[in-house]
TIMI-2910 file (N, C-alpha, C, CB; in pm, 1 decimal, decimal comma, always signed):
<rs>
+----------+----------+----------+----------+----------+----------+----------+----------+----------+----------+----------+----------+------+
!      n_x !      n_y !      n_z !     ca_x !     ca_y !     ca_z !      c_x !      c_y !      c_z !     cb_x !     cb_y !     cb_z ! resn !
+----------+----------+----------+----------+----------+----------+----------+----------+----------+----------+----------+----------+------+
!   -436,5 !   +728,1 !   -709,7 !   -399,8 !   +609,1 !   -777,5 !   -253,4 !   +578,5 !   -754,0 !   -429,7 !   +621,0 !   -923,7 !  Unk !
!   -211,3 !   +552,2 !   -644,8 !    -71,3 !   +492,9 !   -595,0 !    -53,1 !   +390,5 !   -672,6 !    -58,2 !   +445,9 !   -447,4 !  Unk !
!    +63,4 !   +335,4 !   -704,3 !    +86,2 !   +226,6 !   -702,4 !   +164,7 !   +169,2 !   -589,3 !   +127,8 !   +210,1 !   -804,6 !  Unk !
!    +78,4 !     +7,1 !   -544,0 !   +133,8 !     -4,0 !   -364,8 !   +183,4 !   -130,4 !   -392,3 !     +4,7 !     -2,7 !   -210,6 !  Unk !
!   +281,5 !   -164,5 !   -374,3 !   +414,1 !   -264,9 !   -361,0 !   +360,9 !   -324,3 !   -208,7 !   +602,7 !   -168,0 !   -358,7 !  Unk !
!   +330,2 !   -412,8 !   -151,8 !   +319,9 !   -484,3 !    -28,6 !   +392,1 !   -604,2 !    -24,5 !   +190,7 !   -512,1 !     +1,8 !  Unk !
!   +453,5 !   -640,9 !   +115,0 !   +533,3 !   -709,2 !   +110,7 !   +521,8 !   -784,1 !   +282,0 !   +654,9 !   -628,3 !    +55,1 !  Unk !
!   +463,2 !   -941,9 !   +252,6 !   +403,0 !   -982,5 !   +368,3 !   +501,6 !  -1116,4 !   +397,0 !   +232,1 !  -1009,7 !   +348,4 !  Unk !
!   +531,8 !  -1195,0 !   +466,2 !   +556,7 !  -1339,5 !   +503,4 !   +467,5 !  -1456,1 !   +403,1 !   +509,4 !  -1353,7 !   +670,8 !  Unk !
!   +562,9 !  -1537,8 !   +329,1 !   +526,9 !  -1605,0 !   +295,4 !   +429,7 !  -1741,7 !   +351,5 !   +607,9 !  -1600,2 !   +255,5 !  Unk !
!   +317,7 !  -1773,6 !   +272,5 !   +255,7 !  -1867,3 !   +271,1 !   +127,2 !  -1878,7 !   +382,1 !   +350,7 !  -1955,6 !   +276,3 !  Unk !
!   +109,2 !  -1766,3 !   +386,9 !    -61,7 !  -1713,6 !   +442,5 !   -150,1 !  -1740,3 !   +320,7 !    -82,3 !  -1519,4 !   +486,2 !  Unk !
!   -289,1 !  -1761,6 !   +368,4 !   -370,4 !  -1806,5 !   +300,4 !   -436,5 !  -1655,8 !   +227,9 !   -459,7 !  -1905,2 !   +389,7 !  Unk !
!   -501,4 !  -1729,0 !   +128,0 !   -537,5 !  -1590,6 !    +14,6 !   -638,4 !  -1503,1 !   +138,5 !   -661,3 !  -1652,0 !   -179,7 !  Unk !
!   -704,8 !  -1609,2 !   +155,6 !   -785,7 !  -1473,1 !   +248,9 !   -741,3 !  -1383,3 !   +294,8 !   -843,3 !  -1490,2 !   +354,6 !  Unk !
!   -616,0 !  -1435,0 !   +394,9 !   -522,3 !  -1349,7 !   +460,9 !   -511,0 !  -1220,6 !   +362,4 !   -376,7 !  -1429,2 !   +486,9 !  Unk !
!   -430,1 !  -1277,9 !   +237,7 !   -369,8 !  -1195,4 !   +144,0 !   -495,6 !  -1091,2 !    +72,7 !   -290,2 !  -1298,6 !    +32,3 !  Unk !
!   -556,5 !  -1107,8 !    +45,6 !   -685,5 !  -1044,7 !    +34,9 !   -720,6 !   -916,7 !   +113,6 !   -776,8 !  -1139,3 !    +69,6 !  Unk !
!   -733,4 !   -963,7 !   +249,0 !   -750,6 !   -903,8 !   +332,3 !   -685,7 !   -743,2 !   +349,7 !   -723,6 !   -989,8 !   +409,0 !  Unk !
!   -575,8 !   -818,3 !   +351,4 !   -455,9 !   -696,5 !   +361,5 !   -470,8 !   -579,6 !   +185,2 !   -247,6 !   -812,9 !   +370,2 !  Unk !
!   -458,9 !   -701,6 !    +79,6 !   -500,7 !   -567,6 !    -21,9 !   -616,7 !   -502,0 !     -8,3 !   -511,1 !   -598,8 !   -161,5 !  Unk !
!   -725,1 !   -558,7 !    +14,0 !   -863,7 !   -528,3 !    +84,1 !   -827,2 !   -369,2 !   +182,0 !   -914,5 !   -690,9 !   +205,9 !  Unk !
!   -759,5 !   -415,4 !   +289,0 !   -783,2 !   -299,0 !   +381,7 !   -700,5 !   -184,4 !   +366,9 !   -769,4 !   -337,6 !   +514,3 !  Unk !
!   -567,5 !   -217,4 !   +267,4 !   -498,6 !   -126,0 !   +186,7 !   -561,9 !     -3,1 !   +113,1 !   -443,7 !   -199,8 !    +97,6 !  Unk !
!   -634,9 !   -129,3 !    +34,1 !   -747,6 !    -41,8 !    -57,4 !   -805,2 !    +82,2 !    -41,3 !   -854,9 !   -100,5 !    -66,1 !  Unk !
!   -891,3 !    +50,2 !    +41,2 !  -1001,6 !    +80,4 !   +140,9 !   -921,8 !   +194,1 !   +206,4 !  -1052,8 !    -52,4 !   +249,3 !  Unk !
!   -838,1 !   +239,4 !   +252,3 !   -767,3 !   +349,7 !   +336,4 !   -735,2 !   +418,8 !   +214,9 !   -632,6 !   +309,1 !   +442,0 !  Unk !
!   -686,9 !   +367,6 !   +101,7 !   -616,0 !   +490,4 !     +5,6 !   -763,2 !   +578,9 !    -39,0 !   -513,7 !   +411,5 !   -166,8 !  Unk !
!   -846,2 !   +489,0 !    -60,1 !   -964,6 !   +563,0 !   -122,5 !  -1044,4 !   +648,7 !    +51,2 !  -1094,9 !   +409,8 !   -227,3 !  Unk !
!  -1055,9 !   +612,5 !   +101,4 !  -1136,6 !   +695,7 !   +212,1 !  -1036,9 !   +802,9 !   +258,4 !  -1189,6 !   +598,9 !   +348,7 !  Unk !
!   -895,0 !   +819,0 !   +240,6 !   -814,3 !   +890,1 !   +296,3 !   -777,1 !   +983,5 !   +211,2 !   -722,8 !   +827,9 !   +345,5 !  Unk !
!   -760,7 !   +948,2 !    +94,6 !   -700,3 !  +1040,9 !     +7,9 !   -741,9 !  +1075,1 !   -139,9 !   -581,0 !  +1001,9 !     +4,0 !  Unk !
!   -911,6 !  +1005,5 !   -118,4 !   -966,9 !  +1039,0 !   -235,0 !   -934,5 !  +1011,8 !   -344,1 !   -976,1 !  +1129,9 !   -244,8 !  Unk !
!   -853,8 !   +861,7 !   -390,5 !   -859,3 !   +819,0 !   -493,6 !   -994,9 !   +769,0 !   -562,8 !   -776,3 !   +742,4 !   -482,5 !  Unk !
!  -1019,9 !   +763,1 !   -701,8 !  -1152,1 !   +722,6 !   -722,5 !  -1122,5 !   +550,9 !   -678,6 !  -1212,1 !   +762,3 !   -897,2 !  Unk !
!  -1254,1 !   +502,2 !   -676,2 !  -1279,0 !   +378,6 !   -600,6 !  -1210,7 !   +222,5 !   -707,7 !  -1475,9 !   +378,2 !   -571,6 !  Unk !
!  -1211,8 !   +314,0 !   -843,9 !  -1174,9 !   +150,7 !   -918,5 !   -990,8 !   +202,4 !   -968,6 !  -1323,5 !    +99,4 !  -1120,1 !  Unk !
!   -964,2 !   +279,2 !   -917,8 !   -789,9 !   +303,3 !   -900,9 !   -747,9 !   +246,6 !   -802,4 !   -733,0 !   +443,4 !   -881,0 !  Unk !
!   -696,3 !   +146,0 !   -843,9 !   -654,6 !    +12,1 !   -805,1 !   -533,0 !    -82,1 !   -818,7 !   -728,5 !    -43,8 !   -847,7 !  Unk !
!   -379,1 !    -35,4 !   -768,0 !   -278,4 !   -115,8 !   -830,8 !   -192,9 !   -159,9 !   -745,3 !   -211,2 !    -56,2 !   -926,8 !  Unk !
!   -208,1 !   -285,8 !   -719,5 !   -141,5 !   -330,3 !   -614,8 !    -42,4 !   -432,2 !   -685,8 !   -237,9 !   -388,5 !   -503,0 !  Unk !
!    +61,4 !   -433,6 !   -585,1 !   +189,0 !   -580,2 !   -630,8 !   +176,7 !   -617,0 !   -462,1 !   +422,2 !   -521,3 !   -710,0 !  Unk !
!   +142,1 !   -768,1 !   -427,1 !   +156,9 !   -844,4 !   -305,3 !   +285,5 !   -915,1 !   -357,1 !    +22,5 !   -945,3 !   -259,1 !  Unk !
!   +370,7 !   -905,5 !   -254,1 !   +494,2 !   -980,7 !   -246,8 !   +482,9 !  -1039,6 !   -173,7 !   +600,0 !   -938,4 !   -234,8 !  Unk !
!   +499,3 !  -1168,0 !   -165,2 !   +519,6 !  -1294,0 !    -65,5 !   +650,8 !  -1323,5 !    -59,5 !   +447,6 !  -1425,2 !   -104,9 !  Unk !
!   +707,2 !  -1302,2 !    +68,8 !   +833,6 !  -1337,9 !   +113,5 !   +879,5 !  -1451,9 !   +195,5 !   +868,0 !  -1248,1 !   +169,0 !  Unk !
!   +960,4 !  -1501,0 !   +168,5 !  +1020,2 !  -1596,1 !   +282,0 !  +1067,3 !  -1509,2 !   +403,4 !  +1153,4 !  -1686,1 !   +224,4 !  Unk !
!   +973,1 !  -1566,2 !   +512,6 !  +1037,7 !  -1452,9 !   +657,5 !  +1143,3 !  -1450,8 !   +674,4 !  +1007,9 !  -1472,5 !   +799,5 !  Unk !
!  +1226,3 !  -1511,5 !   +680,2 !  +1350,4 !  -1502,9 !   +693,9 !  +1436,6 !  -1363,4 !   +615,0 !  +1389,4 !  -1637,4 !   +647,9 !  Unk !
!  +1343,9 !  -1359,3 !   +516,1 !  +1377,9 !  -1256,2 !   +406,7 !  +1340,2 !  -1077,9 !   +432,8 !  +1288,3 !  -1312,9 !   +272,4 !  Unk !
!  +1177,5 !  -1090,8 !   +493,0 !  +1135,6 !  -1008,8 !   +523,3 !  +1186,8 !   -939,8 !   +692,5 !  +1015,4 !  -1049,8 !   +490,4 !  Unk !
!  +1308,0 !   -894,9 !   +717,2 !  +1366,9 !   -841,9 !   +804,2 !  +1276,5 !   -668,5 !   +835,1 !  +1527,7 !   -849,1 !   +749,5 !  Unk !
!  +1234,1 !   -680,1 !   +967,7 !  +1149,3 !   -548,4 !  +1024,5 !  +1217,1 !   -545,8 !  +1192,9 !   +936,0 !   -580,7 !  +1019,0 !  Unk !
!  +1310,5 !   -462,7 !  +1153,3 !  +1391,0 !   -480,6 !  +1310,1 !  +1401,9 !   -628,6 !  +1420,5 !  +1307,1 !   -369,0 !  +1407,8 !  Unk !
!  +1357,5 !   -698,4 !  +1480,0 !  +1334,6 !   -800,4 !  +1562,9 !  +1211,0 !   -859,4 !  +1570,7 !  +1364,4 !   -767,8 !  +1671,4 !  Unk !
!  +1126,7 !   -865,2 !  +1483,1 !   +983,3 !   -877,4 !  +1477,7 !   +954,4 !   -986,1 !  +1394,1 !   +915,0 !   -756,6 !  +1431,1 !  Unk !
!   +914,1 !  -1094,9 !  +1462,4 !   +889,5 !  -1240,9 !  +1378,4 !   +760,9 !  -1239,5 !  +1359,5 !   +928,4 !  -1384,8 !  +1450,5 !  Unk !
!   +658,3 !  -1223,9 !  +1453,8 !   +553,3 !  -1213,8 !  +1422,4 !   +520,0 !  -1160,6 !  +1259,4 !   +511,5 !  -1143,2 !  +1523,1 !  Unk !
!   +353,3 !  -1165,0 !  +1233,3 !   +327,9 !  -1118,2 !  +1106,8 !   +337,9 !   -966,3 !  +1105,8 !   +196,4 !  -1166,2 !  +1060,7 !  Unk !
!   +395,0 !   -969,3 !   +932,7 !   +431,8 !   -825,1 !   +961,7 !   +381,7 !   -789,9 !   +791,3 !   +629,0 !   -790,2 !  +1020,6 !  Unk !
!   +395,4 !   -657,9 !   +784,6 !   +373,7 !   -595,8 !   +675,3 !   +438,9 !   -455,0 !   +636,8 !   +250,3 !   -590,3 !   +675,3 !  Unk !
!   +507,9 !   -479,9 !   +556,3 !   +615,8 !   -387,5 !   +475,5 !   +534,3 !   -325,4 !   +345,5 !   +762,0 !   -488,7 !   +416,9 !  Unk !
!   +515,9 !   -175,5 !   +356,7 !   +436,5 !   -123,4 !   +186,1 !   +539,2 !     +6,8 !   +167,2 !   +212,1 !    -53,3 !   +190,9 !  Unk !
!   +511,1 !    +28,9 !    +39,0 !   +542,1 !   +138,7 !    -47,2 !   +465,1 !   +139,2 !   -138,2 !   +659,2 !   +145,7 !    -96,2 !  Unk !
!   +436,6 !   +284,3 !   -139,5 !   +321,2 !   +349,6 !   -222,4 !   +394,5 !   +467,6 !   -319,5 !   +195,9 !   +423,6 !   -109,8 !  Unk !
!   +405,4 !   +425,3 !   -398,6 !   +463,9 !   +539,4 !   -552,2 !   +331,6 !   +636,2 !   -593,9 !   +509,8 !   +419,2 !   -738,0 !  Unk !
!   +301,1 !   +766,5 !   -617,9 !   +200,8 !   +861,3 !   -600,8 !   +259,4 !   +951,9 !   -637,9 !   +141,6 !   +882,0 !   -485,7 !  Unk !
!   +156,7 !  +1020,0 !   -771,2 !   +218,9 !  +1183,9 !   -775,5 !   +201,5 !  +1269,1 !   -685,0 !   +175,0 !  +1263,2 !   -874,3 !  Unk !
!   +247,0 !  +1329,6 !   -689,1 !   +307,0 !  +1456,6 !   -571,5 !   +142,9 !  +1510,1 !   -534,7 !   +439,1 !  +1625,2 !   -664,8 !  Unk !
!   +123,5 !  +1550,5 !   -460,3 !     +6,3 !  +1673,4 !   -424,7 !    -46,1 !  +1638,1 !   -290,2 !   -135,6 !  +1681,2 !   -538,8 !  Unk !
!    -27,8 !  +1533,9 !   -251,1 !   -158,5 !  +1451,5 !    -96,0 !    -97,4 !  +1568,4 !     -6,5 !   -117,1 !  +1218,1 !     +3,3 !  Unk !
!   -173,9 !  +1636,5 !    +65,3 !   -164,0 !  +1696,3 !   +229,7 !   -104,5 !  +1614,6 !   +326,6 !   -302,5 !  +1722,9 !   +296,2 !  Unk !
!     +5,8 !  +1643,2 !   +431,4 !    +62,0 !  +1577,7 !   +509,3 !    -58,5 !  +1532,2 !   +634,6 !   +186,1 !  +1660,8 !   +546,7 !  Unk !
!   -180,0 !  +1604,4 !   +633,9 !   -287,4 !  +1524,0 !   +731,6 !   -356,7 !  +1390,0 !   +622,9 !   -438,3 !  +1658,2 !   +794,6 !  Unk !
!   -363,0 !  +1385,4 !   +484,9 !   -400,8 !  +1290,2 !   +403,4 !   -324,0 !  +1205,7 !   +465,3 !   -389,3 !  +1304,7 !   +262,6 !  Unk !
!   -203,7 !  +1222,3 !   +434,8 !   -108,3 !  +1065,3 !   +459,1 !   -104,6 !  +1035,8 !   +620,6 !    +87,4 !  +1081,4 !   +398,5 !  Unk !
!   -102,6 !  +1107,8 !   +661,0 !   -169,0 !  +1009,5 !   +844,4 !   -241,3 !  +1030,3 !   +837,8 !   -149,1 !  +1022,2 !  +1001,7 !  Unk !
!   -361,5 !  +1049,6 !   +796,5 !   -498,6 !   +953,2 !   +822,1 !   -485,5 !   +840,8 !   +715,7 !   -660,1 !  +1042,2 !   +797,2 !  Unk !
!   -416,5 !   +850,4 !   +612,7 !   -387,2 !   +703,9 !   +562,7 !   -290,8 !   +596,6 !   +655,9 !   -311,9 !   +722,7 !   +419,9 !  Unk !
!   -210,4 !   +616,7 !   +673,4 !   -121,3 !   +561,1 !   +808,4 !   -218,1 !   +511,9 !   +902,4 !    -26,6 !   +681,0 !   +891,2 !  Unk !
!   -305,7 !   +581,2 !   +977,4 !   -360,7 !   +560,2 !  +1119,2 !   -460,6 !   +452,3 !  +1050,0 !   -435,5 !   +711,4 !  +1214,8 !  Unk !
!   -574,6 !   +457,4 !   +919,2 !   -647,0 !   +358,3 !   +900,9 !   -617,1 !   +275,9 !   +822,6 !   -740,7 !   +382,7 !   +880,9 !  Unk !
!   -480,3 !   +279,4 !   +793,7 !   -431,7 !   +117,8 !   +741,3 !   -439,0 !    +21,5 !   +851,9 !   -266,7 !   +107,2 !   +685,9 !  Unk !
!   -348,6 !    +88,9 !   +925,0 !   -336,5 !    -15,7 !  +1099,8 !   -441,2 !    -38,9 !  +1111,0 !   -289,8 !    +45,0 !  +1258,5 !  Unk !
!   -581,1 !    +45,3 !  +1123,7 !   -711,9 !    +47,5 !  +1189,2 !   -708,9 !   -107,2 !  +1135,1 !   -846,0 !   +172,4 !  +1137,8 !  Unk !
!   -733,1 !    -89,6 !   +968,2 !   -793,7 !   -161,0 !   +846,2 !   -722,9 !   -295,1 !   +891,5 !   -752,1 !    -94,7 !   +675,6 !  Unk !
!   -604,0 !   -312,6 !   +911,8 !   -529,7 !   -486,3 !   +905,6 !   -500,1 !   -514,2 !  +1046,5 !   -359,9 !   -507,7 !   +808,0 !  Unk !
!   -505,0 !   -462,3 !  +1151,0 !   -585,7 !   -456,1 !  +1299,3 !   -695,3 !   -541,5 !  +1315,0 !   -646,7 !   -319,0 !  +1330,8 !  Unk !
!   -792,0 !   -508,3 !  +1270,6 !   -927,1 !   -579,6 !  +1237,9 !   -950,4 !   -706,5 !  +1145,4 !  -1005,5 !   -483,2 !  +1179,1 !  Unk !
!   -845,6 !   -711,2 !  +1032,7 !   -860,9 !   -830,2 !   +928,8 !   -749,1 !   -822,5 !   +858,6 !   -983,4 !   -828,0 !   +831,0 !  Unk !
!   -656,5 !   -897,8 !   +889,7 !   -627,1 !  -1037,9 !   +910,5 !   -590,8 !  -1044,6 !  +1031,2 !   -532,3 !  -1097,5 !   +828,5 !  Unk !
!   -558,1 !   -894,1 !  +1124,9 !   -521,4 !   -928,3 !  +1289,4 !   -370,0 !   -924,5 !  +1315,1 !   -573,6 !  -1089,4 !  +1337,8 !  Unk !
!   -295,3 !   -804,8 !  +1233,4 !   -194,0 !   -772,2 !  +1254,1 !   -177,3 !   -656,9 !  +1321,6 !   -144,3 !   -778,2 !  +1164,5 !  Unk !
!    -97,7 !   -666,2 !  +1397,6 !    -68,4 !   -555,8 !  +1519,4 !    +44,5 !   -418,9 !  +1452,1 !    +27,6 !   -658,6 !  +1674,2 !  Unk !
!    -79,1 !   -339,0 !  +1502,5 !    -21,8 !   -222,5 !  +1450,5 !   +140,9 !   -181,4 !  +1468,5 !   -101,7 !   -123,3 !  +1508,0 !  Unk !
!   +206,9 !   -233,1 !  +1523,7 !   +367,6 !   -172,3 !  +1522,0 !   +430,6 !   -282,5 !  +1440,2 !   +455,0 !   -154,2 !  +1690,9 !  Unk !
!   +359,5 !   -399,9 !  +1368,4 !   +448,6 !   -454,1 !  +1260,2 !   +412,5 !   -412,0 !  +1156,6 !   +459,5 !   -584,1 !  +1244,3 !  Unk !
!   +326,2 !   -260,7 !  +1114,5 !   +298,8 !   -223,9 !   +987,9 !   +402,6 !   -112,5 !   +951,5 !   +152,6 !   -180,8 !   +975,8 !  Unk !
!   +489,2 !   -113,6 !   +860,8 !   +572,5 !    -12,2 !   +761,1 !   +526,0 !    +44,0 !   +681,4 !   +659,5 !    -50,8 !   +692,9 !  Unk !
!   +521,8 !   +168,2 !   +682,5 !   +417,7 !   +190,0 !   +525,5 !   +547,8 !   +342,0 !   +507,9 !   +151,4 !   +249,9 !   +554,6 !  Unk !
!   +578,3 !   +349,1 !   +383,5 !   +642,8 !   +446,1 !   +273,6 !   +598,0 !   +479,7 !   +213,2 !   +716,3 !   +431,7 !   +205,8 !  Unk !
!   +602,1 !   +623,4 !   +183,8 !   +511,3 !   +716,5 !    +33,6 !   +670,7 !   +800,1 !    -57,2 !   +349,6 !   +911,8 !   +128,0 !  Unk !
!   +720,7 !   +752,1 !   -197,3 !   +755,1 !   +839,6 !   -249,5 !   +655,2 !   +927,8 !   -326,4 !   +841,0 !   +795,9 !   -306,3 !  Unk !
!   +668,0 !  +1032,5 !   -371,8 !   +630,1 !  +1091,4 !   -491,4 !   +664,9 !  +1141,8 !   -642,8 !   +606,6 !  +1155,2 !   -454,4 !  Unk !
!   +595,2 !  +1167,4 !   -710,7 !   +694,7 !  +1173,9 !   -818,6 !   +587,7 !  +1274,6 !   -902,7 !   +749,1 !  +1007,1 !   -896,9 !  Unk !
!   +590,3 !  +1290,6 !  -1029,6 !   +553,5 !  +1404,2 !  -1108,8 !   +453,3 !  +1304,5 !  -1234,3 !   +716,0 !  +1503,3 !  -1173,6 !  Unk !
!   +378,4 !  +1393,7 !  -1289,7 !   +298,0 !  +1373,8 !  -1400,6 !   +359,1 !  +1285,7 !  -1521,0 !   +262,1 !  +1506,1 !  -1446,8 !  Unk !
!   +471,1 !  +1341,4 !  -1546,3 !   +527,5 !  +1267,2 !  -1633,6 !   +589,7 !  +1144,1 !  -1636,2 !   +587,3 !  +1322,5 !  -1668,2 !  Unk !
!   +592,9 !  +1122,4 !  -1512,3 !   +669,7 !   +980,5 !  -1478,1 !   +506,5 !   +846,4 !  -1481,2 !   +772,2 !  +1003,5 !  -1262,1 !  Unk !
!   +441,5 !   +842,0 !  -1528,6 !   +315,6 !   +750,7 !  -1533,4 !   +291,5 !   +754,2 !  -1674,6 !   +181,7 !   +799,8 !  -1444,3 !  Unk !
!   +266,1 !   +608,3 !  -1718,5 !   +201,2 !   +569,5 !  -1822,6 !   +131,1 !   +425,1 !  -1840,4 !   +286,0 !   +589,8 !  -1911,0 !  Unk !
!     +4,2 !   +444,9 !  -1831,5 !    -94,2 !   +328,2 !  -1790,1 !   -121,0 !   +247,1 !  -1915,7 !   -240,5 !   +384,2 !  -1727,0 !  Unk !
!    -52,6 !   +271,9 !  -2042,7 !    -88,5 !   +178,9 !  -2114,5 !     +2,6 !   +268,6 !  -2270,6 !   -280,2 !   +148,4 !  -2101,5 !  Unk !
!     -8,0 !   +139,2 !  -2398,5 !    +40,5 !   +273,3 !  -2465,0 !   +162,7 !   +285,9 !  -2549,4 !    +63,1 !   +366,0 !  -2365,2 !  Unk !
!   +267,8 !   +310,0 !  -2441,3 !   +339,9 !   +422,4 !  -2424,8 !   +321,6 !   +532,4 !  -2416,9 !   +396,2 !   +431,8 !  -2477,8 !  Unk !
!   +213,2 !   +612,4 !  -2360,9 !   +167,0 !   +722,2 !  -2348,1 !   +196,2 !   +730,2 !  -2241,6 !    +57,3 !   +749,4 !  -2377,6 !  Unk !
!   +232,5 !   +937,9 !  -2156,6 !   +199,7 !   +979,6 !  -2040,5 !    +65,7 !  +1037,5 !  -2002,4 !   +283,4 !  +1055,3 !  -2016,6 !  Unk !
!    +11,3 !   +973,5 !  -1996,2 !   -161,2 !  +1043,4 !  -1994,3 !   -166,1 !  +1161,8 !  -1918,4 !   -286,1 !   +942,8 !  -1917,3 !  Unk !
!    -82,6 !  +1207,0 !  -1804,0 !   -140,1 !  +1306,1 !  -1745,6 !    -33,0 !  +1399,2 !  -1821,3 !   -155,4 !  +1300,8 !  -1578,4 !  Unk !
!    -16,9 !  +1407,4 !  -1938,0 !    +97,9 !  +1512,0 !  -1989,3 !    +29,4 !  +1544,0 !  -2111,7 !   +265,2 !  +1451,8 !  -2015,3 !  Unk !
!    +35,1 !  +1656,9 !  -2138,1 !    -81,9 !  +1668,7 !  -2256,6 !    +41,5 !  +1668,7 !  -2387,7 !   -205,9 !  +1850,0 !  -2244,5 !  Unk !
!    +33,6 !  +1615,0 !  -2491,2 !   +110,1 !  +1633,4 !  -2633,1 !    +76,1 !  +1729,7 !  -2688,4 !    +98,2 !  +1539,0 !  -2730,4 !  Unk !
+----------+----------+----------+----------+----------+----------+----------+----------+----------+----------+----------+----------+------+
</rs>
């Protein structure tokens, strides 16, 4: 259950935008075994001009994924390799304009509702 910050060129159509949380999705759960309705995405729509990725005008896509600590370093590239697969295929972005970042962080730093840390027992 990441929470994934994405960050695309402004003023693509929802499908587009869809798409991309769509194939986001879809890689965190087949890759790293999140359950299927852990689900938290933020799409940022940027003005390109804004969204700077070395020399690359084309469409591009910038993520960060916040996650407690534990994934295997083969989890996170095979998440890497089938994101590209995933937005390759739909909406048709080329794999070297995809960025993707993983921090991690600890149990106590999450609280889904509340003010509670749910994964921290009282």
């Amino acid at each position: 259950m990441p929470l994934v910050n994405i960050s695309i060129p402004k003023g693509k159509p929802r499908e587009y935008v869809k798409a991309i949380a769509d194939g986001v999705n879809s890689a965190v759960i087949e890759t790293m075994g999140f359950p299927h309705d852990d689900r938290y995405q933020i799409i940022h729509e940027i003005d390109s001009f804004c969204l700077e990725y070395q020399d690359r005008q084309e469409d591009r896509v910038m993520m960060f994924l916040i996650m407690r600590k534990g994934r295997r370093n083969d989890e996170k590239k095979a998440f890497y390799k089938r994101v590209v697969e995933n937005l390759a295929k739909d909406p048709g972005i080329k794999p070297e304009n995809i960025l993707i970042t993983i921090a991690e962080n600890t149990d106590i730093d999450w609280s889904f509702q509340d003010g509670v840390a749910q994964f921290v027992p009282y």
